[in-house]
C-alpha positions in Angstrom: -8.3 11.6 -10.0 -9.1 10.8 -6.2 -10.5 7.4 -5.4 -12.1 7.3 -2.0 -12.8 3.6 0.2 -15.7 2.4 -2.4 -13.7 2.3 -5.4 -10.4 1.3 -3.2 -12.9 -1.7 -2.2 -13.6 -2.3 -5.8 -10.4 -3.7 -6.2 -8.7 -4.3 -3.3 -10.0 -7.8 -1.4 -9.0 -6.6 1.8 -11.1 -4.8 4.3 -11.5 -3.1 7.9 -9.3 -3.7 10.1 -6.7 -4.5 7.0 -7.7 -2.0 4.6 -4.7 0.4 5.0 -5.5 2.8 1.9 -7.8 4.8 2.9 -7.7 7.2 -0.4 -6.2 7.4 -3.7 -4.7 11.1 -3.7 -3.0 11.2 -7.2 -2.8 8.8 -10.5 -0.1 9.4 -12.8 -1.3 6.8 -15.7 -0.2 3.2 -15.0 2.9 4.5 -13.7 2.4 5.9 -10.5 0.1 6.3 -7.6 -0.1 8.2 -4.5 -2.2 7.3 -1.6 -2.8 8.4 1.8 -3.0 6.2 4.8 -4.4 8.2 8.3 -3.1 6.4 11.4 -5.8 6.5 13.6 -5.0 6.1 17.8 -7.5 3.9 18.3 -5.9 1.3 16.0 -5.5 -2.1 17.9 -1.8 -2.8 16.9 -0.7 0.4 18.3 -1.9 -0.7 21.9 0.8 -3.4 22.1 3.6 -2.1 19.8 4.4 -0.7 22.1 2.6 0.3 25.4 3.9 4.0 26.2 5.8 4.5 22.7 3.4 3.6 20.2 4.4 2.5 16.4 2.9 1.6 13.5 4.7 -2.1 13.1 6.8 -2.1 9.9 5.3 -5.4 8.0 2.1 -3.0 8.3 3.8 -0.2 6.1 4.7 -2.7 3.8 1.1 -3.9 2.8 0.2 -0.4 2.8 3.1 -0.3 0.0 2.0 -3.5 -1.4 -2.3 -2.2 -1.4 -1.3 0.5 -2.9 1.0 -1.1 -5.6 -1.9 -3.6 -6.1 -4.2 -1.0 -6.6 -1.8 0.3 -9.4 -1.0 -3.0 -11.6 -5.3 -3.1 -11.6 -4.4 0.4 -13.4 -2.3 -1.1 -16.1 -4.0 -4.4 -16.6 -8.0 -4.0 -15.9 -8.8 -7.2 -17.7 -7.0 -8.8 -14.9 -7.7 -7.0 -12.2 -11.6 -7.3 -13.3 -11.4 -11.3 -12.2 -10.0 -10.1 -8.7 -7.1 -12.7 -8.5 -5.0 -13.4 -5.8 -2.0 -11.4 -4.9 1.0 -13.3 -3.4 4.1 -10.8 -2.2 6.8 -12.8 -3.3 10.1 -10.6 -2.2 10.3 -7.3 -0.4 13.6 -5.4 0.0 13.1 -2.7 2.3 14.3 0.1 4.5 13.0 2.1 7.3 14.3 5.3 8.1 11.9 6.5 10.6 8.7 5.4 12.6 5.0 6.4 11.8 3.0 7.1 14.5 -0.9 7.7 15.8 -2.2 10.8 13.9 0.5 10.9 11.2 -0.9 10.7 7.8 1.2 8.5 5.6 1.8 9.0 1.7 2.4 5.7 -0.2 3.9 6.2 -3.7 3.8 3.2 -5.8 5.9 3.2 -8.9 5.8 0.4 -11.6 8.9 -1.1 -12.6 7.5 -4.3 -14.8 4.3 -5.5 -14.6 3.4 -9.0 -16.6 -0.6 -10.8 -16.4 1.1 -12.9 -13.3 3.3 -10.9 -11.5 4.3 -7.4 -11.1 7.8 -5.3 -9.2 7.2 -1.9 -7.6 9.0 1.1 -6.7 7.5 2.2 -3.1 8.9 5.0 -1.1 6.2 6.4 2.4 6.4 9.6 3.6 5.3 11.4 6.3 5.1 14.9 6.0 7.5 15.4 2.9 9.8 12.8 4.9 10.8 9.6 4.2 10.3 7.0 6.6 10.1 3.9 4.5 11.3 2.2 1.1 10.8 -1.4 -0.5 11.1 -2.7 -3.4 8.2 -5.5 -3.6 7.7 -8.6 -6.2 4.4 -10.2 -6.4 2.5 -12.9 -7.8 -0.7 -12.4 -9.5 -3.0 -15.9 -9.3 -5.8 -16.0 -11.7 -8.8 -17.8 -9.8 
């Protein structure tokens, strides 16, 4: 089941230039996701990080991880999701392994650990080409409006 941007938009509040799923790739219930993120050269942030050696900055990666684990709790609550709360990212514990750069094509898998009406862990490892180059564990607050 592939979402593409207009249903990613449907629940996601973000949007160009901090829209960083660009599709849903694979749904495993309301347990996992996978998503793809396409780095694009033109990006803005990789002109100054940094000139000559351009990187995708890491806080970056980790709302792509927390996007994509939003876009899975909307998966196992709907009638939540549906009022399009806030989402606060509370903690993140996280690891990077490797960079991501212009033209690589990252693949965010979100796992759900526990997921209550106002807040929700995840499980979130980013690959690039069957490699990992990122890990977090994220905790987030879900605000009703």
């Amino acid at each position: 089941m592939r979402w593409d941007k207009a249903k990613i938009q449907s629940v996601l509040p973000h949007r160009e230039p901090f829209l960083f799923i660009d599709e849903v790739i694979e749904v495993e219930g309301t347990e996992r996701i996978v998503a793809a993120t396409y780095l694009r050269e033109e990006a803005s942030y990789f002109k100054g990080h940094f000139p000559g050696n351009p990187v995708m900055p890491g806080v970056l990666i980790i709302e792509a991880m927390a996007q994509a684990s939003v876009i899975l709790f909307s998966l196992d609550r709907p009638e939540v999701a549906a009022g399009h709360p806030d989402y606060y990212l509370g903690k993140v514990k996280s690891e990077f392994l490797a960079p991501a750069y212009p033209g690589d094509k990252l693949i965010v898998e979100s796992r759900k650990v526990k997921f209550l009406d106002n807040a929700a862990i995840t499980e979130t490892v980013v690959k690039v080409d069957e490699r990992v180059i990122a890990k977090a564990n994220l905790i987030f607050s879900i605000q009703k409006k």
